[in-house]
N, C-alpha and C positions, 0 to 999 in steps of 0.2 A: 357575673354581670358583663355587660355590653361596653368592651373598652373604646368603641371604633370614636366616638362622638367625643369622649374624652382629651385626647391628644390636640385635635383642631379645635375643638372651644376653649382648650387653654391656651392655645396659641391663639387664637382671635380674641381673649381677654387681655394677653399680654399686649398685643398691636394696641390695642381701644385700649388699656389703660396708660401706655408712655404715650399714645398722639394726646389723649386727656390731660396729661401732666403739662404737655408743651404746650396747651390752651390755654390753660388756670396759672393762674399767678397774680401779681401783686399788679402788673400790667394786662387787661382782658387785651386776647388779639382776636381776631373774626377768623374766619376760614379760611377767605381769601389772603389773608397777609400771613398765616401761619403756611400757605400753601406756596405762595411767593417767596416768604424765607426759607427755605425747604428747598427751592431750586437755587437759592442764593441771588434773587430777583428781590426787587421792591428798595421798601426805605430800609436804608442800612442799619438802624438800629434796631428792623424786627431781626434781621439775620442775625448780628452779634448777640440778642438775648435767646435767639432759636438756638443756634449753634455753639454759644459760647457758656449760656447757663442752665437752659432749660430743657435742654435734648439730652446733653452728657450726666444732667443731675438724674433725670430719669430712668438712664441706661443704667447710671453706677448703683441706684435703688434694686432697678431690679437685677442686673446681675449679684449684687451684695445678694440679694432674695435668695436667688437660684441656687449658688454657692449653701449659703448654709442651708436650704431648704433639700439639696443631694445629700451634702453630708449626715444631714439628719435621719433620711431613710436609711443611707448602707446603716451607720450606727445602732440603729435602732433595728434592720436585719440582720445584723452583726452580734448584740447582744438578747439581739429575741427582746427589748424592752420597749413599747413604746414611748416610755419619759425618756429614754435616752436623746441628745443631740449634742452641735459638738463643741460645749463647754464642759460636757462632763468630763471628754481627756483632757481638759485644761489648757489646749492649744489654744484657745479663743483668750482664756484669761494671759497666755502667755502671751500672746503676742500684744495684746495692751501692754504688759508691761515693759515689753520693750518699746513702745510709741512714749510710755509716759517716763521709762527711763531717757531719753532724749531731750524731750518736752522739759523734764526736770534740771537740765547741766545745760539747759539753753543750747543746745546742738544744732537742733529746728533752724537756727536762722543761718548755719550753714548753708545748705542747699534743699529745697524744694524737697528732694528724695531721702534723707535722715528719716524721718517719720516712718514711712510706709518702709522703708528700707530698716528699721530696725522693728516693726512689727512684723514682716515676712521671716528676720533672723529668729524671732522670740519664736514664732510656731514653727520654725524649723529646728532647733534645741529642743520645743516639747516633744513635737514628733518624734525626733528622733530618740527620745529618751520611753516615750510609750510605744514605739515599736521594739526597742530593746527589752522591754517588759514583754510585751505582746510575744518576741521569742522565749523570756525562760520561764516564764506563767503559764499554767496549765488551764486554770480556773478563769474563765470571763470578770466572773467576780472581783477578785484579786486586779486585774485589767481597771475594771472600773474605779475601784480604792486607790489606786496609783493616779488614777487622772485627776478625781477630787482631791488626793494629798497636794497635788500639783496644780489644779485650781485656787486650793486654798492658800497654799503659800503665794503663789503669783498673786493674788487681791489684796494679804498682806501686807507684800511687800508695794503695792499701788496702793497704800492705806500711809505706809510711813512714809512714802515718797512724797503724800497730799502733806503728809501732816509736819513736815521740816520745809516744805517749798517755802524758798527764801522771801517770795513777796507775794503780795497778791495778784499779780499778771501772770507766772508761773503756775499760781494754784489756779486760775481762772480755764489755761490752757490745757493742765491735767483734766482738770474737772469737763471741759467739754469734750474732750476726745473720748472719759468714759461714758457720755453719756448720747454717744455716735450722733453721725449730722453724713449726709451726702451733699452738703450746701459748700456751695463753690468748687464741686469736685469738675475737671476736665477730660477731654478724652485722653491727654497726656497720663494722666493718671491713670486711665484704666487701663491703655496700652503698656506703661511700666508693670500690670500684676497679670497681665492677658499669657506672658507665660504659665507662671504659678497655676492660674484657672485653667488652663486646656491641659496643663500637666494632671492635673485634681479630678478634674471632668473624665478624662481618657481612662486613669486609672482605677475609679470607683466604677465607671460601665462596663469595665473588662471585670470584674467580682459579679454581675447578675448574677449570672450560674450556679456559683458558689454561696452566693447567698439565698437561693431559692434553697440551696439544698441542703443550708443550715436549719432551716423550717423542720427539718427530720430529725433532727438534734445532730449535738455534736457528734456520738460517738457512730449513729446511722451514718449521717454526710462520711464521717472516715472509712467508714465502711464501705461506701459506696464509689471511692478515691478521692473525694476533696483532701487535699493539701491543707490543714487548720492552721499552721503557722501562717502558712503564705498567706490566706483569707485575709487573717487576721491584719499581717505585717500590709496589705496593700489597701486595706480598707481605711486603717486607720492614718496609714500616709495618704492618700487621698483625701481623707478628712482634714489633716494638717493644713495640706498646700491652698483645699480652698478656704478653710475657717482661716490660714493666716491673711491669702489674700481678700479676705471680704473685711475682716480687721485692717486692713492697710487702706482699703479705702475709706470704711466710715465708722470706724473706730468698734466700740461694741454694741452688738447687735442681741438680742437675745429673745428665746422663745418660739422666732419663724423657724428654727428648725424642729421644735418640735411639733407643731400645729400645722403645718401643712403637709407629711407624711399620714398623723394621725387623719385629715380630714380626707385624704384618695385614697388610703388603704382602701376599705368597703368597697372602692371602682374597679379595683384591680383584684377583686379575689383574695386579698390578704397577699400579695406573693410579693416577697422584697423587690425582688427583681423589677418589676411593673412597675414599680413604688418610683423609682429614682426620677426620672424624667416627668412625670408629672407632678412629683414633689417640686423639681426645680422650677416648673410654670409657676406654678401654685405659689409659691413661696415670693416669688420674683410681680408678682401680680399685687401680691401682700403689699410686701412692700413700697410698692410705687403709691399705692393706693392711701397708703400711711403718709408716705412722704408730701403728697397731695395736700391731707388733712393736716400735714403739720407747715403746709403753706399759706394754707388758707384762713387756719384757726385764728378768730379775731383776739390776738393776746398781743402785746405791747411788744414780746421780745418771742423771737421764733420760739417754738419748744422743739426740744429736741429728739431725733426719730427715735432713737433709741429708746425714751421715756416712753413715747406713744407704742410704740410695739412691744415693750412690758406692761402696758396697761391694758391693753389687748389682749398680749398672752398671757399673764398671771391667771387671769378666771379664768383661761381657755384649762391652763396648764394644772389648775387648780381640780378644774371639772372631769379633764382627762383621769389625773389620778384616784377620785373617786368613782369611774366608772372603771376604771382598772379593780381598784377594792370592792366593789359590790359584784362585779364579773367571779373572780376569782371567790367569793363569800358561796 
């Protein structure tokens, strides 16, 4: 298929959908006054709701998108799966539980950065523990069993953490970080995880190559000189730095990574490589577009993005694996 049209209409949905987010809200603003705060012109209070709530809530949506929406593609050209994304290595669940081990010993009210600062350490420990894997495992398989054993003890231990929180403010705070929110996020905060992201970004676009040439299997790719460790070791830290950074800014997110790989493959001819960058539009589009609907939804107390993008992806994720099973039938 014809990729040329692909690339620029997802970037012209991305543009149209974060100006759309900084439209909508609980305050309608017209053209002109969102076009005024924009230059930091007009009544002062369109600017501080332009620039202080509504422009960075929308960026941190869809970069959070984009993030898991890359790591989802190499993952999933990584282990040739398309259910894969990236709570399967359990860096996503790990670094929640470093937010919620914080959250829980009251640390939070230390400084601003505890939070995201110990969700980037939790996916920095997983990673580093599924890359150690990723060297002495031969088997993808095996790869994948360590990440679920390590999702599953990380939700565990965010299960007993809810379930001893000394009071109900405590479990109030656990409870909303797993159930992610981009609301009230700054550009301060996305500039604290903007390393982590270009670190994650750089490192999964330099694997194309090697991941197109996994599509031949593993034992063809070696044959033909890919390096399987190194694949592996640089995919899957890539996947780390941005699933912990998208965790540090809105807690857990789940499902856009798998749903907007599976939805561009078809554009791209199946090839991993193609996959990643318009995963990340896609995915980053997604979610603004969510976060929108969970601004807008007439309910008494916001809901939160993270529910709305499990509700979403569940029957998305649902439908994929049964066209997985009737393909393969």
């Amino acid at each position: 298929m014809n990729q040329h049209w692909l690339i620029p209409g997802l970037i012209s949905a991305a543009i149209i959908s974060v100006l759309a987010a900084c439209f909508l809200g609980a305050t309608p603003m017209a053209v002109g006054r969102i076009i005024s705060a924009l230059v930091r012109q007009g009544d002062q209070s369109d600017v501080t709701i332009l620039w202080q709530i509504r422009l960075p809530r929308a960026l941190a949506a869809f970069i959070v998108g984009a993030a898991l929406g890359t790591s989802g593609a190499a993952l999933q050209g990584l282990l040739r799966n398309p259910l894969a994304e990236p709570g399967i290595l359990g860096v996503s669940a790990s670094a929640s539980l470093g937010a919620t081990f914080v959250l829980y010993y009251g640390l939070a009210a230390v400084s601003a950065w505890v939070v995201p600062s110990a969700a980037i350490l939790g996916a920095l420990l997983a990673t580093s523990l599924i890359t150690f894997a990723a060297i002495r495992v031969r088997s993808v398989v095996t790869l994948i069993l360590v990440g679920v054993g390590l999702s599953s003890f990380s939700g565990a231990m965010m299960t007993l953490l809810m379930n001893l929180a000394p009071n109900p403010f405590s479990l109030s705070d656990l409870i909303n970080w797993m159930l992610g929110s981009v609301a009230n996020r700054s550009f301060v905060d996305l500039a604290f995880v903007a390393p982590f992201l270009l670190a994650g970004f750089a490192i999964l676009f330099t694997t194309k190559r090697g991941l197109t040439a996994l599509t031949l299997g593993e034992e063809a790719a070696s044959g033909i000189g890919l390096d399987i460790k190194r694949q592996r070791i640089l995919v899957v830290l890539g996947a780390g730095l941005l699933s912990g950074a998208a965790v540090a800014v809105a807690g857990a997110i789940g499902f856009v990574g798998i749903i907007a790989p599976h939805v561009v493959r078809p554009f791209v001819d199946y090839d991993p490589a193609r996959t990643l960058l318009p995963s990340a539009l896609l995915a980053g589009v997604i979610l603004v577009i969510a976060d929108v609907a969970v601004r807008l939804a007439p309910t008494s107390n916001e809901l939160k993005l993270g529910v709305v993008a499990a509700l979403i992806g569940a029957p998305a994720f649902v439908w994929i694996a049964m066209q997985r099973r009737a393909a393969a039938a």
